[in-house]
N, C-alpha and C positions, 0 to 999 in steps of 0.2 A: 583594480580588478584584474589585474594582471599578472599577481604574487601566486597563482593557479600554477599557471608555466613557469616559474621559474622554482618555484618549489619541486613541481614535478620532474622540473630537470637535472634540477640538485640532486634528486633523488637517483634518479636513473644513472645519471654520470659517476654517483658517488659509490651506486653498487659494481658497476662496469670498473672503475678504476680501481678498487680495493682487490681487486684479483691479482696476487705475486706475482711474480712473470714465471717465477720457476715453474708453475703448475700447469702451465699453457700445454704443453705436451703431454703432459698426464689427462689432462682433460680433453686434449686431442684423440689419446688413445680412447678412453671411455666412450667418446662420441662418436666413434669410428665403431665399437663395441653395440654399440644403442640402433644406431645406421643398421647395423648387419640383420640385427633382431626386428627390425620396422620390414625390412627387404622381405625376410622370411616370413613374418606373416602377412606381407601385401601379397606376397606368390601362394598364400593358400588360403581355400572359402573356407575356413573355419572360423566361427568368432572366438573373439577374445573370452577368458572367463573373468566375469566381475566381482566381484565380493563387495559385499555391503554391512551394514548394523546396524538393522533395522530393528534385529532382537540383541539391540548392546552387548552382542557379540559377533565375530566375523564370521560372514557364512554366504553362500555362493547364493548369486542374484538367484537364478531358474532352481535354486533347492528351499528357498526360503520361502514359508504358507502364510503371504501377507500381497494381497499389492504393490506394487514398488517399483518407481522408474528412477535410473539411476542416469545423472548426466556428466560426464566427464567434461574435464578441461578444456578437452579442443572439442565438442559438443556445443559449450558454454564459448566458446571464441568463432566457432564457425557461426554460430548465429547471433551473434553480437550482442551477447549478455552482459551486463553493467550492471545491473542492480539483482535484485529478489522477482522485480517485480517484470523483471523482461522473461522469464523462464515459462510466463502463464500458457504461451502456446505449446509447449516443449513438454507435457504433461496432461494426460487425459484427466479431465473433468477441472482443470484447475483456469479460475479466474481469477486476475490482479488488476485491481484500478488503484485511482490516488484521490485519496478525501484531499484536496487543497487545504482546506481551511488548518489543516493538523499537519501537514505536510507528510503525512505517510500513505503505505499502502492497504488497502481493502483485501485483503485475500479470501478467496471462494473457492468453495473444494466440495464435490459433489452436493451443489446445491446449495450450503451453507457457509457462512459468511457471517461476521460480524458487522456491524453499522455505526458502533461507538467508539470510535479511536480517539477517544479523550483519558486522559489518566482516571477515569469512572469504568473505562472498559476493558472489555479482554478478547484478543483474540480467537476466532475458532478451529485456525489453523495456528498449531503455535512454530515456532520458526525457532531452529535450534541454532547454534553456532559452534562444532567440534563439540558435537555431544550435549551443550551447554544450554539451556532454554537463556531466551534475549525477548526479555517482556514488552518492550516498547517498537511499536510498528516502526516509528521511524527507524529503527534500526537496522531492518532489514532492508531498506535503500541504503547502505554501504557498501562501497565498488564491491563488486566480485573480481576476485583477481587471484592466482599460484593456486586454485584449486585442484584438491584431490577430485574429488566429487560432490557431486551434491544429492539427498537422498528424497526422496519424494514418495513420503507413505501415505496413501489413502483409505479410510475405514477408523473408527477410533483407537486411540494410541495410549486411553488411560492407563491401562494398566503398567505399562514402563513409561511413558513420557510423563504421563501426568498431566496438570493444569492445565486446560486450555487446547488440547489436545482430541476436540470432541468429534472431530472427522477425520483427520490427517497432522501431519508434521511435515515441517520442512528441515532438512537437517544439511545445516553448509557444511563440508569436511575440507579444510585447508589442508594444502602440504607440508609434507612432513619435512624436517632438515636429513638428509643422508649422508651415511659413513663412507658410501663407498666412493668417491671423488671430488674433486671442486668442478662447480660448472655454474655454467648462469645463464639467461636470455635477454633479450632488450627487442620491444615491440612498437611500435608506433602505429597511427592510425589518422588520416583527415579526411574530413567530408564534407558533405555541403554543410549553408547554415556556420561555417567557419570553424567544425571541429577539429578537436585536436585531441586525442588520446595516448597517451606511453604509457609501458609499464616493464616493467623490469624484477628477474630473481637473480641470487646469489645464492650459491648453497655451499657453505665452508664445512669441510669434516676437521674438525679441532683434531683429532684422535681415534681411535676405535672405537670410543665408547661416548665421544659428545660431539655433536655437531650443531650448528644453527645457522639459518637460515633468514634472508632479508631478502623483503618487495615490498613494492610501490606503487601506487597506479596516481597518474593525475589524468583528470576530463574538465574540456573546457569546449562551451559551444556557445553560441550566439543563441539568441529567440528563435525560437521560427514562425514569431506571431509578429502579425501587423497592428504594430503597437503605438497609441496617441496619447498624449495628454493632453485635457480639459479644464483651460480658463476658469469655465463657465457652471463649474461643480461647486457648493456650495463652501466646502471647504476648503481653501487654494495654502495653508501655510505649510506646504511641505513641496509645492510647485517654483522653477526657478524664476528670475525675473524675467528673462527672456521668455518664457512661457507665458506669464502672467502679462507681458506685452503685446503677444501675438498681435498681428495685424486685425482692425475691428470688421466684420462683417455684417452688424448690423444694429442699426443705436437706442432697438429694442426687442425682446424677444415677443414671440405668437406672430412673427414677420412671415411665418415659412419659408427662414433664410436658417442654410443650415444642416447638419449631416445626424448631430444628433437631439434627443429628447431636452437635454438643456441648453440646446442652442436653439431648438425651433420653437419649443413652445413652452417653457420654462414659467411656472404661475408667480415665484418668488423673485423675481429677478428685479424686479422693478421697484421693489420696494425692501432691496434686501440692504440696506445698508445708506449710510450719507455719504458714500465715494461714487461720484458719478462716471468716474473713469471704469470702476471693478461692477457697474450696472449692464457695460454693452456687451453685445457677443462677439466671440471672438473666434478666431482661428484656433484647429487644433493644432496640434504642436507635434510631429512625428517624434519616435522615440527611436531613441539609440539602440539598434538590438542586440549589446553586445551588454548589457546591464537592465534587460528592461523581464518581466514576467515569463515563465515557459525558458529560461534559457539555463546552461551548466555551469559547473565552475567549484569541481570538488576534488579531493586527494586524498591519499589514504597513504597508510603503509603499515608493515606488519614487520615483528622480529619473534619467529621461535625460535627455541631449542630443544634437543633432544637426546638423553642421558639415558645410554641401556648399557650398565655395566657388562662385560665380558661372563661373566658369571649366569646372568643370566636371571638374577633374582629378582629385579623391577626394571620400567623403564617409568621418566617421566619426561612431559612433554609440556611447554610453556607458551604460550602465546601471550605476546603483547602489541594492542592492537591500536590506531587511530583513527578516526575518522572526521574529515572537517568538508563543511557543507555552506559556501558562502555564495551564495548564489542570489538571485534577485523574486525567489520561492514561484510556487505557479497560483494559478487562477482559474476561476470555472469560466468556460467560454459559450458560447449559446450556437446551438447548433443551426447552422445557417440550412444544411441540406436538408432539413428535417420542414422549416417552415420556408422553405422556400417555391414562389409560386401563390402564397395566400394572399391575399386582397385585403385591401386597408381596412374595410369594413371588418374581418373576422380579426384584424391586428396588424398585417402588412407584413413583410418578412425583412428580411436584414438592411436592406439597401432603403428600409423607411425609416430606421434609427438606429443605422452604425454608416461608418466610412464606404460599404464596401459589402457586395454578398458573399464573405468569407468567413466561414468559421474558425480561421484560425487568425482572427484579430481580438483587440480589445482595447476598452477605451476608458482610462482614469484618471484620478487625480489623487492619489496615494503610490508611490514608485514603490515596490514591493521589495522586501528585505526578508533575507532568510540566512541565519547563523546559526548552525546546527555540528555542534561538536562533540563526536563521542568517544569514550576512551573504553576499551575491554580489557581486559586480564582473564586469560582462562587458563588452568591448569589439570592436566588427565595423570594421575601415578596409578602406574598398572604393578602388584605386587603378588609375588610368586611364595604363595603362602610353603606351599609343598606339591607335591605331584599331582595332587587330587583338587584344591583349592586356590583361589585368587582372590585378591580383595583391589578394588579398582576403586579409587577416593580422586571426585570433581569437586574442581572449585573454580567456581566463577563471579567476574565482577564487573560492573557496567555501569559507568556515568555520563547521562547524555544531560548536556547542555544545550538549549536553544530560544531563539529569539526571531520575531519575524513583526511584517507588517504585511498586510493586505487587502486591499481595495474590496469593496464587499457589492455592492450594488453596481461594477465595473458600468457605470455612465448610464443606465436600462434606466434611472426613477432617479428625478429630481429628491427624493428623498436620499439623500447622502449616509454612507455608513462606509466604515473600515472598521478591521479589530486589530488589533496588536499582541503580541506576547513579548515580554521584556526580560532583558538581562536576570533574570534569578529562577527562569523557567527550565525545568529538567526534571529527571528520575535519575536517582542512585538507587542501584540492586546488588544483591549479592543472594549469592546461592552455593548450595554445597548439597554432593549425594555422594551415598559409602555403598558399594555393592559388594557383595562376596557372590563367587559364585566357583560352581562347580568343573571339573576339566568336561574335558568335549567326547569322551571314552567310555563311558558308561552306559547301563541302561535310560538312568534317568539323569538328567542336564537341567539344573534349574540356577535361576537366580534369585537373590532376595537383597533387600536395601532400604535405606531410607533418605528421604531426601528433606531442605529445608529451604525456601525461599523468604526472601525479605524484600521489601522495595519501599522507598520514600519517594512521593512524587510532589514536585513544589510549582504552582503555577502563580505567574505575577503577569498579569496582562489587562485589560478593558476593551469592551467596543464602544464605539463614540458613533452616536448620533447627534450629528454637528445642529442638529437644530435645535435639538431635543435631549432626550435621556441620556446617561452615559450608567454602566457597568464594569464599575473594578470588579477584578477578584484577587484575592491576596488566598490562596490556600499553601501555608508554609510548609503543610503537615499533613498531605495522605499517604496513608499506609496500608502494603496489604502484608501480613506474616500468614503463609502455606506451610504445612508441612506433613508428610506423606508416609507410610510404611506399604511396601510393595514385595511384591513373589511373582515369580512366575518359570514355570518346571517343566519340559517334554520329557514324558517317560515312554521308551519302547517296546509296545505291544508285541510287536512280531518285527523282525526284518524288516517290513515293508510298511509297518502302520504304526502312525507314534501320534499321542495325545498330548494335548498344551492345558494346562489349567493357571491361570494369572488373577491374581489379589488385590486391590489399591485402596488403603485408607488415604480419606483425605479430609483434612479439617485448615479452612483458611477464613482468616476472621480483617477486614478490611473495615481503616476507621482513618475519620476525618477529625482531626485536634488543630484548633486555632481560629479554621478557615472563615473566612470572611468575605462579604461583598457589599461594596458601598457603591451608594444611589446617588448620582446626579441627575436635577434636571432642570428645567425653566421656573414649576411652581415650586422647589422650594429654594432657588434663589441660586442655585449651585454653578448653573449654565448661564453662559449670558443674555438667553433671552430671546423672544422669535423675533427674525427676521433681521438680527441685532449682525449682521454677517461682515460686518466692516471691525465691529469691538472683538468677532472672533477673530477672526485674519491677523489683528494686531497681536495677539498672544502668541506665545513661543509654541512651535510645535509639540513640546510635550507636558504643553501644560497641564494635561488630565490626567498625568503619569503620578503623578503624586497623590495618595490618597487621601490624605490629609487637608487637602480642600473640600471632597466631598459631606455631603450635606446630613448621610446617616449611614447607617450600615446594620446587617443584621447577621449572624452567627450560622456559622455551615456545621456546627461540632455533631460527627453523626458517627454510628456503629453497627458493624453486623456481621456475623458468622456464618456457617454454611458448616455443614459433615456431608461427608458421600463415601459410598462402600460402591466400587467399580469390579466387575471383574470380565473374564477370557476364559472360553470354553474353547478348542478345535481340537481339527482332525486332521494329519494329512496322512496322506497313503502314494507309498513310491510303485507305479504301476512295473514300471520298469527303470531301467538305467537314465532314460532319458526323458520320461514322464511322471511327473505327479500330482496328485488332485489333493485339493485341501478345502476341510471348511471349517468355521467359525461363528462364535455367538460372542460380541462383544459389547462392552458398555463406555460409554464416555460424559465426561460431566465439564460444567462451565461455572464457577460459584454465582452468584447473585451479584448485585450492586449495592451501595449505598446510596449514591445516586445525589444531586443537589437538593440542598434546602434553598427554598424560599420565604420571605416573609416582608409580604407587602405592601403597603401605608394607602391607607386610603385617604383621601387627599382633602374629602370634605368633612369625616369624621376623627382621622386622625386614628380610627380603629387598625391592629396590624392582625394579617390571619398570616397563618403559616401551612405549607404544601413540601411534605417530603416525597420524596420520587424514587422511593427505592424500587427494587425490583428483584424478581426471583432467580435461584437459577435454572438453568437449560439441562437437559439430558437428554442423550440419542442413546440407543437400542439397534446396534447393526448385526444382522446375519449374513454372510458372504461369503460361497461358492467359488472355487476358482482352479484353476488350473495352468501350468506350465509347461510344455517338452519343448525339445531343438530335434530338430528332425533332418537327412540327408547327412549326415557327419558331420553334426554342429555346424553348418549354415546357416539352419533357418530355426529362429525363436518364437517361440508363440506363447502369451500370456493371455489369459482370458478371465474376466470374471464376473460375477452379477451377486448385486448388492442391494437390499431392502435396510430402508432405515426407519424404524420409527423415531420420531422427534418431538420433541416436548417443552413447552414455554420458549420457546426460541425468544433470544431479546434481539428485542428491533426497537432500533434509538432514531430517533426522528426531531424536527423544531414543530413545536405545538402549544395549544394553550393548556394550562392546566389547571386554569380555574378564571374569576371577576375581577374587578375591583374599580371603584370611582375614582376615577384622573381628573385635575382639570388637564381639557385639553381641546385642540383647535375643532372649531366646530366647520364641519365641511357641508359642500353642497353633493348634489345626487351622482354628479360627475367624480369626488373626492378629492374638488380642489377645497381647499379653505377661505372660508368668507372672511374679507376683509370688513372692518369697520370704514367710518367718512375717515379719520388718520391715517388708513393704507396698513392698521394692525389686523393681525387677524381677533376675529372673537375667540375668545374663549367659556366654558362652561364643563361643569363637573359633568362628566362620560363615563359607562361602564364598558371599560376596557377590559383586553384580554391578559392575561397573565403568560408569556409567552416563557416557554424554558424550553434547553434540548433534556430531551428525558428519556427512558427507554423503560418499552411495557414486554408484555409478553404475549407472542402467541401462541393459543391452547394448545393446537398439535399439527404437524404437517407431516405428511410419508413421502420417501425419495426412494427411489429405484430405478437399476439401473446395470448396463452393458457397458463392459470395457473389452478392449481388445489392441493386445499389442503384439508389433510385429519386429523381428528384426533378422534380415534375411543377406545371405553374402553371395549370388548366385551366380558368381566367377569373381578371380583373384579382384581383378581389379575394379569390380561394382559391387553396392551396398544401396540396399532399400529400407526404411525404415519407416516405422508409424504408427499411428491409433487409427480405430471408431471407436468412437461412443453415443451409448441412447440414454439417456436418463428423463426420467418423469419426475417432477419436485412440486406436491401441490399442499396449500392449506386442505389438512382433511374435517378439519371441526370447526364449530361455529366462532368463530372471531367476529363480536360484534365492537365496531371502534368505532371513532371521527373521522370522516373523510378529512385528509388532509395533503392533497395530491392537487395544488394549484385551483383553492375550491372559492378563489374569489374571484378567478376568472370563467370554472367551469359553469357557477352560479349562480353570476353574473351580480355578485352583493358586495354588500362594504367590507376593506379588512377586518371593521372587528366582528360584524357576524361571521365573516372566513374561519376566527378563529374562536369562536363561542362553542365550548366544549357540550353547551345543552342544545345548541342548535339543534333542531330532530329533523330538518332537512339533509343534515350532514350526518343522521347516522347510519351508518353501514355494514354487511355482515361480507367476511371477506373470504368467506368457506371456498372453494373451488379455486384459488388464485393460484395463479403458478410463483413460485418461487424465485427472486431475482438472481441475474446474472446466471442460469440455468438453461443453455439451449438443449433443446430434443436431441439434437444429432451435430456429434462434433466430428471433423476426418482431417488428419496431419499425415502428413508424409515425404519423406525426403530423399533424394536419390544422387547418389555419390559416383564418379565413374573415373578413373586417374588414368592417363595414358601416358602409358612409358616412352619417353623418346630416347631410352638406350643410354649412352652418353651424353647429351644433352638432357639429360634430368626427368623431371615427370612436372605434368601440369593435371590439376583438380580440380575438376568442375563439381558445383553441388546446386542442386533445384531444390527449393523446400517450398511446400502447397501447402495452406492450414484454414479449413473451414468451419464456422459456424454455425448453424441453424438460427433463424428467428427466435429472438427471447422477449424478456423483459427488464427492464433498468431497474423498476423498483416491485416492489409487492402488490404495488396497486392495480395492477393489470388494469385499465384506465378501459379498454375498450370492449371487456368484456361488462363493461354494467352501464353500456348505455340506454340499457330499457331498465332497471332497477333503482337508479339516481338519474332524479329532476333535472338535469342538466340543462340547464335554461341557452347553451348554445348548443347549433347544430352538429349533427354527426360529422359533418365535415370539417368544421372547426375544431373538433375535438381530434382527428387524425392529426392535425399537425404538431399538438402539444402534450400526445397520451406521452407514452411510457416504452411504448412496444418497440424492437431495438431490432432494424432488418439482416437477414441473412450477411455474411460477408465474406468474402477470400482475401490472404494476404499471400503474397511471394515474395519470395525471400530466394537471391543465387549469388553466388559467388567461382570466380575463378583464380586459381592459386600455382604460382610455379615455382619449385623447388630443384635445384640441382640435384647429382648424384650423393653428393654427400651430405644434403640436409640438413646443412649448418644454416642456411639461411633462406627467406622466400620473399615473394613478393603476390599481392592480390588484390584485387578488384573484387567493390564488392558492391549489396544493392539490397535492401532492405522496405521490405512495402512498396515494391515495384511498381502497384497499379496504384499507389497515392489514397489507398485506402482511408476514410473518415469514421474511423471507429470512436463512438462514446462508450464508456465506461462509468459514471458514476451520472444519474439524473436529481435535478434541483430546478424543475419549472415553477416558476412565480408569474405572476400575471399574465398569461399567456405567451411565456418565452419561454424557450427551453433551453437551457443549460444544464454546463456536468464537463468532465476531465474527458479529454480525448489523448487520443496515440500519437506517437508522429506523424506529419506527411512521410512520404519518401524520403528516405536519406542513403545516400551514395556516396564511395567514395576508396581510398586506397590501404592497404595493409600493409607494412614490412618488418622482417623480423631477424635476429641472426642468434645462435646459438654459440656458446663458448666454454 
């Protein structure tokens, strides 16, 4: 676990030393050059001017009639961005959580958000890379590192982005190689938690006309979870023997001896197996936190180049990219401050069934694995047709490779479960667009192009219920093929007033060939059997990994298309030199799914029904008003805007039932333990079970609107303020009649399989008025920078950064507005500690930074979640526990960096 560091160092060192010696002076000058140019604008409150491509062409941040926040480099390093998914405060209306179970991130952009991060799903914010769309979320957890900028559009993007693009875009723009010297950086970074980050550029000019560029980042951190492993979990073949030795603390369980649920009251324990040693309970077993759940351990590195002949007639620019991800994956954790204070009777809170009242612990018996390697290839050739015209040809390419294991019921229910994904799991993409477009000199300025996407995505994984059922899936063969014809032209009215009109065909047809999923279980002989826990134990840990012992299986082969006609109405108008107001009527689209097949054996007739899950697709409808000036001599910027969306089928993907069927299976009592027979076996008898799938439906309609407001203000040379508010309102507006399925076997207080009986009519629900998840009323960010010169002795940089959220909610359910409309068979106070509703929160974030006179090199202290902030991000309450992805505690710690 330690090839992290020395890879990263390899790296670092190898860029560092591959510098001539001749050129050390030449890049002394330059940087003595760069120094002079930083001096001069720290001595004046003017800001910087930004340029951006938002409209895939270059055009000045406060001139351009879109929303748009744009983050630079040392933006992205002053507040300690690493991934995609650390920028969510950095950006009005924008939320990022982490679905564990997929190992990527959830992105949420004014309100909307995707819930299916399975190769079935599609983003709603798509995430670009140098212009490039990057289809698979885990992707966008690759370091960030030598960025140009990063662009941040909000409002929909069909018309030039395209797919997936139905609120906003995220667009990384890496650095470019440059002709004009050789130079480089080397950065280091440790904190608590035992971090360790470097990273490093080199930028060689070959010549006048090619240059390329190399960097690196390695991260490596420990857990920051208090982390156990459990003897006493049903399935132990992947625990070491030391583990499995732990000292005995009691020579049988229901003793209430013991910290957790399979130590103190465990129903199978006593009769789980002929090994009377693997019957008692034992000690947990601390975990190593340097390989255990929650912790880092990834690396990256890039090589462009870039080719602008002298001439002047094209340039092209290449990027080749890596990224590897071998870490110990993460896990959902149950929020301890949330039920903390409840009484045994409503369920007890953490310290009644884990180590410890901390939320940021966990307790398993599956050691978590995560190998995640992806490789990019992007290519931009920008060609200089003649004076009037340009023709601009992307190509891109993306194969991500990954494998993981992870604890699934982390120690909460003697019902045992983990799922896997194995070696042959990934997406390979590839994509290409041709634009031609117009010079920047005319009345009318348009673009037009076409673009083509392809993607295969191959999944080989199972989840194994060690007592019970188990679930391959072998899908060799999904595919989605996109492909797009697009326009979009500003012509100028007057001087001061110019209209946008924008086009998008889209036609994308996603189809599953091969796929497959085969069925393990006890009745048809495939599993070994209940309570047989001694003959599992003896099997090799992957023994379920083969399909070819399973018992049956039944065909995924499924197909389905989508068209859409997208377009862009606006207006903007230049009031003056330094203001302009713009508005817009745009459309964005998401395609449909296909969605999994089922087909499931009933187990007394041998009858098999089938259940396909497709689903439609999404479309938003946004109009958006706005406005920009800089005011005082370009010091102070001000962006403003308000946004009305209408929305339509939103897919929302959830675990649910989707239909019946007769199982045998263990016949329980009123409590939901299982009756044993006079042998200590449990009974069995044919049950109609629930048909359990992750699936995603659609809701009929929801309206979001909403205030932004950005500021960025330089109100003497050496201070900078900077910030949002925002208001937004996100509700279901139309009738959504579904199945409660928001923790409804404890809100209920009934068995799992009526929790999960699609006809249940106690559990039906209309969910009209709901607020929209990860959506607060009122968000306020702001950061304040102030540098004091000490003359010859250099400059030191303080920065305060404040980021607030308003009360929201985790899921759709809004859990506490329908405690008079659902029967909830527990009390209102019971129900506060396991709803949904997510409280207000501040995080702070400072740092202080010293640099000499010639700013070749610094040093900084830094501090991150100051107040140790416990933010959830993603909700998964089951039995009256509430789980879901949190943020880090606090992390502190030191920077150093030197320039050459």
């Amino acid at each position: 676990m330690h090839t992290i560091n020395k890879k990263a160092l390899s790296i670092a060192v190898a860029l560092a030393c591959s510098l001539p010696l001749h050129a050390q002076q030449a890049a002394t000058n330059n940087s003595t050059n760069a120094n002079e140019s930083k001096s001069a604008q720290a001595q004046s409150t003017s800001l910087e001017v930004i340029s951006v491509t938002a409209t895939k062409r270059k055009t000045k941040l406060m001139e351009t009639p879109v929303a748009i926040t744009a983050l630079t480099e040392a933006d992205l390093r002053q507040n300690g961005v690493n991934s995609v998914k650390d920028i969510a405060n950095l950006v009005p209306g924008l939320d990022i959580s982490t679905a564990t179970d997929q190992s990527a991130p959830v992105i949420s952009m004014r309100g909307v958000r995707s819930t299916n991060i399975t190769e079935l799903g599609d983003p709603a914010v798509g995430v670009h890379l140098d212009g490039i769309y990057s289809p698979r979320m885990q992707g966008a957890l690759a370091l960030m590192y030598d960025i140009d900028r990063v662009e941040a559009l909000r409002g929909p993007q069909g018309t030039l982005f395209g797919r997936n693009s139905t609120v906003g875009s995220i667009n990384v723009i890496s650095a470019k190689p440059e002709f004009t010297h050789l130079y480089g950086n080397l950065n280091i970074e440790a904190g608590n938690f035992n971090s360790k980050n470097i990273d490093a550029v080199i930028n060689i000019p070959i010549n006048e006309e090619f240059a390329v560029r190399f960097s690196g980042k390695g991260l490596k951190r420990d857990s920051y979870l208090e982390g156990y492993y459990d003897p006493n979990q049903y399935d132990s073949r992947r625990l070491s023997d030391e583990i499995l030795n732990a000292p005995v603390i009691s020579e049988d369980s229901y003793q209430g001896i013991g910290q957790t649920v399979t130590q103190r009251e465990n129903w199978w324990i006593d009769g789980a197996g002929t090994d009377p040693e693997a019957q008692k309970v034992r000690q947990l077993t601390p975990a190593d936190k340097s390989d255990f759940y929650n912790n880092a351990n990834e690396y990256s590195f890039r090589i462009s180049t870039l080719w602008e002949p002298l001439d002047g007639s094209f340039s092209n620019h290449t990027v080749f990219q890596k990224y590897v991800n071998d870490s110990n994956n993460n896990l959902d954790l149950v929020n301890c401050d949330k039920i903390r204070g409840r009484s045994a009777e409503l369920g007890g809170d953490c310290s009644n069934f884990l180590p410890s009242d901390n939320t940021y612990q966990a307790v398993v018996n599956v050691p978590g694995e995560l190998n995640l390697d992806i490789t990019y290839l992007r290519n931009t050739l920008n060609y200089n047709i003649n004076d009037q015209y340009s023709l601009v040809w992307l190509l891109g390419y993306e194969d991500m490779q990954r494998s993981s294991a992870q604890d699934s019921e982390v120690g909460l229910d003697p019902w045992d479960g983990a799922t896997y994904f194995l070696d042959g799991t990934g997406a390979e993409s590839f994509s290409t667009e041709v634009q031609l477009q117009s010079d920047e000199y005319g009345d009318f300025i348009w673009i037009v192009g076409a673009n083509y996407f392809h993607e295969k995505t191959t999944t080989l994984g199972y989840y194994d219920n060690p007592m019970d059922d188990k679930a391959f899936w072998d899908q060799p063969d999904r595919s989605t093929d996109a492909f797009a014809l697009f326009g979009q032209g500003t012509y100028k009215l007057t001087d001061k007033l110019h209209a946008t009109f924008g086009y998008r065909f889209s036609d994308e047809t996603k189809q599953d060939k091969g796929g497959r999923t085969y069925r393990c279980s006890n009745a048809d002989g495939c599993a070994v059997g209940w309570l047989n826990r001694t003959d599992l134990n003896n099997l090799p840990a992957d023994y379920y990994e083969d399909p070819s012992i399973y018992a049956s299986y039944f065909e995924n082969d499924n197909k389905g298309s989508w068209q859409h006609h997208d377009f862009r109405v606006g207006l903007d108008y230049d009031i003056s030199a330094e203001t302009m107001v713009y508005t817009y009527l745009a459309s964005g689209f998401k395609a449909g799914g296909i969605g999994d097949v089922y087909e499931v054996v009933n187990d007394r007739t041998g009858d098999v029904t089938r259940f396909e899950t497709k689903f439609a697709p999404e479309e938003v409808l946004t109009w958006e008003i706005g406005a920009k000036s800089s005011f005082f001599d370009n010091s102070l910027n001000l962006k403003a805007a308000f946004f009305y969306t209408d929305y339509t089928d939103m897919q929302y993907a959830s675990v649910g039932s989707i239909g019946n069927v007769e199982r045998l299976s263990v016949v329980e009592d009123d409590n939901g333990t299982p009756i044993l027979d006079g042998n200590g076996q449990p009974v069995l008898d044919y049950q109609n079970k629930p048909v359990i799938a992750y699936y995603t439906q659609n809701v009929p309609s929801s309206t979001i609107k909403g205030i932004e407001l950005e500021f960025d203000w330089k109100p003497y040379p050496n201070g900078r303020i900077t910030g949002y508010v925002t208001w937004t309102d996100a509700k279901v507006t139309e009738d959504w009649h579904t199945k409660w399925d928001y923790d409804a076997e404890y809100l209920f207080d009934i068995a799992y399989e009526e929790s999960k009986d699609p006809e249940n009519t106690l559990l039906a629900t209309n969910l009209k008025g709901n607020n929209l998840a990860m959506t607060p009323k009122y968000t306020a960010n702001i950061s304040y920078t102030h540098t004091f010169n000490l003359g010859e002795y250099g400059f030191i940089h303080s920065w305060l950064n404040a980021s607030w959220k308003d009360e929201s909610y985790s899921t759709v359910w809004n859990v506490d507005k329908h405690l008079d409309d659902m029967n909830f068979a527990v009390s209102d106070e019971a129900t506060q500690y396991i709803d949904d509703s997510r409280d207000a929160f501040a995080v702070y974030n400072a740092s202080i930074k010293y640099e000499p006179q010639g700013q070749n090199w610094y040093a900084e202290v830094f501090v991150n979640n100051a107040s140790d902030e416990t933010i959830q991000y993603w909700n998964n309450t089951s039995k009256g526990v509430p789980k879901g992805s949190f943020g880090m505690p606090r992390y502190y710690g030191v920077r150093a960096g030197f320039s050459f």
